[in-house]
N, C-alpha and C positions, 0 to 999 in steps of 0.2 A: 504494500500500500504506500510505502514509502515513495517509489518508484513514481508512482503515480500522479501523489502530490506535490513531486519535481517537478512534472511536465506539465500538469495542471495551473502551475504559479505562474511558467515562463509565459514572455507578454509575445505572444503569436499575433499577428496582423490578423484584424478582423475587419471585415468589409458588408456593411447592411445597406441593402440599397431596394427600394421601392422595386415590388413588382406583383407578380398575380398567383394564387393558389391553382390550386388543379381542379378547383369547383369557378373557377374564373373570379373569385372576388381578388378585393385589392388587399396587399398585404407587405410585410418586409422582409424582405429575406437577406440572411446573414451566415455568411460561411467567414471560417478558417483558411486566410490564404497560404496555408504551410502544407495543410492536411489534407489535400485531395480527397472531396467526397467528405467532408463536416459541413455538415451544412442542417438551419433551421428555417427557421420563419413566425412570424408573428405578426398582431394586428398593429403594434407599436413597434416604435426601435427598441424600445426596453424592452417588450416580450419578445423578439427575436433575438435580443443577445442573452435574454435570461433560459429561454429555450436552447441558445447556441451552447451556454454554458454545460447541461445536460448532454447533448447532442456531444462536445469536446470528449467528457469524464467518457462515456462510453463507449466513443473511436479511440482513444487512448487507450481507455482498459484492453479492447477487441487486440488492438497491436500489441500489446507487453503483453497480454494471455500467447500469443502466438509465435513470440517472443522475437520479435520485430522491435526494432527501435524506432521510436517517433522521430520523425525529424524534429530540427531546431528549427526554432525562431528565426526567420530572415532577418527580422528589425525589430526595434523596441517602441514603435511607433503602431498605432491604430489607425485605419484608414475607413472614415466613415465615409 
């Protein structure tokens, strides 16, 4: 678990940018630009990064179960 909440801390680029669900509403969707394939969505920017947050803990655990290394952080910067 240790493990985890290392790569859980590190400030990975995150990117939320307006767009549409799969039912056609409007919505925000926010991925992890490090982690190919983390990715959430929400009705707000806050519930798609609070959803991303979830979405990260679980692409992470998926990779160290499989015992894959996450990558690192490109930058220490956020890109809304």
């Amino acid at each position: 678990m240790a493990k985890l909440d290392h790569f859980m801390a590190l400030p990975y680029s995150i990117q939320i940018v307006p767009g549409e669900c799969t039912d056609g509403s409007s919505c925000f969707l926010a991925r992890v630009m490090e982690l190919d394939g983390c990715e959430s969505h929400g009705d707000t920017p806050q519930e798609a990064l609070e959803n991303l947050e979830e979405a990260k803990r679980l692409f992470l655990e998926s990779l160290l179960k499989d015992g894959i290394e996450p990558p690192l952080p490109a930058a220490a910067t956020r890109v809304s």
